[in-house]
C-alpha positions as CSV (number, residue, x, y, z in Angstrom):
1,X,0.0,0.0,0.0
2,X,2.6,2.1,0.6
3,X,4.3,1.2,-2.7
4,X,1.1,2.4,-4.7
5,X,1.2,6.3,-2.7
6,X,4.3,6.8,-4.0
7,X,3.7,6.2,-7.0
8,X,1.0,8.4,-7.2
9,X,3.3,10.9,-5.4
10,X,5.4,10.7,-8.2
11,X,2.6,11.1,-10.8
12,X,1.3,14.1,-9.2
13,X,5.0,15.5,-9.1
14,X,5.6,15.1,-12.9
15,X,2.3,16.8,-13.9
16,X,3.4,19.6,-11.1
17,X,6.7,20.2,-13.2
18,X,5.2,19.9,-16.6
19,X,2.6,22.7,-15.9
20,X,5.8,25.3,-14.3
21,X,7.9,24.0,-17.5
22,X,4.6,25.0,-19.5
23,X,4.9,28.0,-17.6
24,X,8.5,29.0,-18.0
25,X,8.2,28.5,-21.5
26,X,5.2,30.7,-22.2
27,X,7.3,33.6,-20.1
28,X,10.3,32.8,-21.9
29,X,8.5,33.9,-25.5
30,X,6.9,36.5,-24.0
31,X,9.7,38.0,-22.9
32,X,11.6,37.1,-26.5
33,X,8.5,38.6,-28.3
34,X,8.8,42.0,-26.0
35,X,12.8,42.5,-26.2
36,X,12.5,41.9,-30.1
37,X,10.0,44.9,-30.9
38,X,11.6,47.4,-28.4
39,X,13.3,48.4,-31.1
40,X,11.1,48.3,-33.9
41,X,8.6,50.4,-31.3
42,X,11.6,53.0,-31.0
43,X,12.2,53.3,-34.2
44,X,8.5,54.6,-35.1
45,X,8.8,56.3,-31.9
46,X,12.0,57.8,-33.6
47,X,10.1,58.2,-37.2
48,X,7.2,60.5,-35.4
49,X,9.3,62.5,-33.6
50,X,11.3,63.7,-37.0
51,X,7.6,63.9,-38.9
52,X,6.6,66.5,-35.8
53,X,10.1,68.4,-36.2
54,X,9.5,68.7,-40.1
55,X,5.8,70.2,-39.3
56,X,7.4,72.4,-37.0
57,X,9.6,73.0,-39.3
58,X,6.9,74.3,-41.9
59,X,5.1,76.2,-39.5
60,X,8.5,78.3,-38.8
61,X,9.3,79.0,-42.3
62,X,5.5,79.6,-43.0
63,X,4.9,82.1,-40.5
64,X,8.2,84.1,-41.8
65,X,6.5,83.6,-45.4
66,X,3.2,85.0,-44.3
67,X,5.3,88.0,-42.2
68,X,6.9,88.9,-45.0
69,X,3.8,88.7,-47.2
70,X,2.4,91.5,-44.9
71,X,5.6,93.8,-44.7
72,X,6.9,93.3,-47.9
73,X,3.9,92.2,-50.5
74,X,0.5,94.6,-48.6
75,X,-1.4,91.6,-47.3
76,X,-3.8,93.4,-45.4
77,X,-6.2,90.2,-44.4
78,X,-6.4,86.3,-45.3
79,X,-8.9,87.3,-48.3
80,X,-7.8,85.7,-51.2
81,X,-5.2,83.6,-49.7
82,X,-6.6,80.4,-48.5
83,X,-6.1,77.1,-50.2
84,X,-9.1,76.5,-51.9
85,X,-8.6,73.8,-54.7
86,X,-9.1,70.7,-55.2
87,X,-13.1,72.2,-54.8
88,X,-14.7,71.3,-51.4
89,X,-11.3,71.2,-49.2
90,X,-12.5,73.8,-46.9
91,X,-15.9,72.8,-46.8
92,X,-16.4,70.7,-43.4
93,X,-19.4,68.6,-45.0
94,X,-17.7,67.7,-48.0
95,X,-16.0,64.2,-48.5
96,X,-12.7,66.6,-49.6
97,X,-12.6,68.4,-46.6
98,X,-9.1,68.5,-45.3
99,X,-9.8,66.8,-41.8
100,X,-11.3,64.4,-43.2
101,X,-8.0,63.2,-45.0
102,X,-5.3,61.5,-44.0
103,X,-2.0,63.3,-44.6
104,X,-0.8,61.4,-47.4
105,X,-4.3,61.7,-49.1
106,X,-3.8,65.3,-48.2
107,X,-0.8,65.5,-49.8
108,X,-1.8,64.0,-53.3
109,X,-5.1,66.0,-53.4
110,X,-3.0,69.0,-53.7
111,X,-0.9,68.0,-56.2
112,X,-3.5,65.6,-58.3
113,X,-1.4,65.6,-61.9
114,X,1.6,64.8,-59.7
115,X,4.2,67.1,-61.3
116,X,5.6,67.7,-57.8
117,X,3.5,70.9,-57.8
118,X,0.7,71.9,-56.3
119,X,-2.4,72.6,-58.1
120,X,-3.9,75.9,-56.3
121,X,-0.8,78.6,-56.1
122,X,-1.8,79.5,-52.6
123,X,-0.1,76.9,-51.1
124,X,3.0,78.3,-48.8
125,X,5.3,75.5,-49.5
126,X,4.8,72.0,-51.1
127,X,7.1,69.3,-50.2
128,X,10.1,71.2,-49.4
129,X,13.4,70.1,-47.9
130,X,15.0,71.3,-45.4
131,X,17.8,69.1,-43.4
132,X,21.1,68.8,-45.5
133,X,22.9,65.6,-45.9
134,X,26.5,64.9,-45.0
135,X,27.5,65.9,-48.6
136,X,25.7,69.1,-48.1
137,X,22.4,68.8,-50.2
138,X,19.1,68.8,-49.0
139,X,17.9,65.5,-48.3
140,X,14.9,64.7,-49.7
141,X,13.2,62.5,-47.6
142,X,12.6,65.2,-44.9
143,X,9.9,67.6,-45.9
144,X,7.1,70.3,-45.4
145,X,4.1,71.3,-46.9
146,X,2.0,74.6,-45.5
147,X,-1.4,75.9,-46.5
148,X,-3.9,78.2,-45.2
149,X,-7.7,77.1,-44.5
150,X,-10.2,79.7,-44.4
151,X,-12.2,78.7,-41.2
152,X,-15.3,80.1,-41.9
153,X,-15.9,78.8,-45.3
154,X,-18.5,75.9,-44.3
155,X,-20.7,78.6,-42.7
156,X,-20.5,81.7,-39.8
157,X,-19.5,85.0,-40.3
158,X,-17.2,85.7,-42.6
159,X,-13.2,86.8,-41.0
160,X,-10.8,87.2,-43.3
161,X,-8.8,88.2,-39.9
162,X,-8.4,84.8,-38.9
163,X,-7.3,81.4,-40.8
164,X,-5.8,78.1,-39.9
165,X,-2.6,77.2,-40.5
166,X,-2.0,73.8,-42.0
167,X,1.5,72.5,-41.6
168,X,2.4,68.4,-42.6
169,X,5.5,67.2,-42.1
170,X,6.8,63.8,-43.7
171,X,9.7,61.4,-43.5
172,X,10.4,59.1,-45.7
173,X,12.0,55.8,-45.1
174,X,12.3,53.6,-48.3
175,X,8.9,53.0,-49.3
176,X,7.3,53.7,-46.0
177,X,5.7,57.6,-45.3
178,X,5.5,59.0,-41.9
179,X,3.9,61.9,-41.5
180,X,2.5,64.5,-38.8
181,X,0.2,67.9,-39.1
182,X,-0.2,70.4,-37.0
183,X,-2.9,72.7,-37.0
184,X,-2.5,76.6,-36.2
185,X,-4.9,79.0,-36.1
186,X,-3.6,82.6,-37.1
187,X,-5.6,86.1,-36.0
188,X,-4.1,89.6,-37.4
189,X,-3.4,91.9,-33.9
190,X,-5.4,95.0,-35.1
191,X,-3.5,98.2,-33.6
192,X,-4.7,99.0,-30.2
193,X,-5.2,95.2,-29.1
């Protein structure tokens, strides 16, 4: 009798080690899974941050551009200078409307033949470089592209005081985009406010 409880101690002691081997295993490729895409993970990570430093990027040299259109060319207002083609990109109801795109989508609807230019000529800046390689050059895969939105256009009073700034900033990385926009909205200070 006492022959047959220890075998049964013994049965009950290998299925006790096959379940924390079972165990051990399953946190063993866990952890494998996690340490390989840290750096995959940090990479992207990496890859947004340079996007949001290229919109940045636009916003700076867009809001010299606009300056200077005011000191130097007589803008007086935002009249006249919004982005308005492809039709219905300002409109917030229609499918076109530039929130309603993603960035790249953005990106082509403003340049729809693709000649690398846009199609309405109030667009600031249209994929433009801005970081130099180590030979010197502008390095193509870092770029900005700026616009202005007339926020009133789907309906309210009209302000030609007052726009929104649209700034997308892409990185390329072979065939992969990555992209980030920021979103500005611009008021001309009337003397006396």
């Amino acid at each position: 009798m006492n022959n047959q409880r220890t075998r049964k101690d013994k049965g009950v002691g290998l299925i006790i080690l096959i379940i924390v081997m079972a165990f051990l295993l399953a946190v063993g490729i866990i952890f494998l899974y996690v340490t390989g895409t840290g750096p995959e993970v940090a990479g992207n990570i990496r890859l947004q941050e340079q996007a949001f430093n290229a919109a940045e990027a636009g916003f700076d040299n867009s809001w010299a551009q606009i300056e200077d259109y005011f000191i130097a060319s007589g803008w007086t207002s935002f009249d006249g200078h919004y982005t308005q083609q492809p039709a219905g990109i300002d409109l917030p109801l229609d499918d076109g409307y530039f929130r309603k795109l993603t960035d790249e989508e953005l990106l082509s609807t403003l340049d729809q033949n693709g000649d690398g230019n846009p199609d309405d000529p109030n667009v600031i800046f249209y994929k433009v470089p801005y970081v130099l390689n180590t030979s010197g050059s502008l390095d193509l895969r870092y770029t900005f592209t700026s616009f202005l939105i007339d926020d009133e256009a789907g309906g309210g009073t009209p302000d030609p005081g007052d726009t929104i700034l649209v700034c997308i900033g892409t990185v390329k990385t072979g065939s992969a985009v990555t992209t980030s926009r920021l979103e500005i909205n611009l008021a001309i200070q009337l003397p006396g406010t």
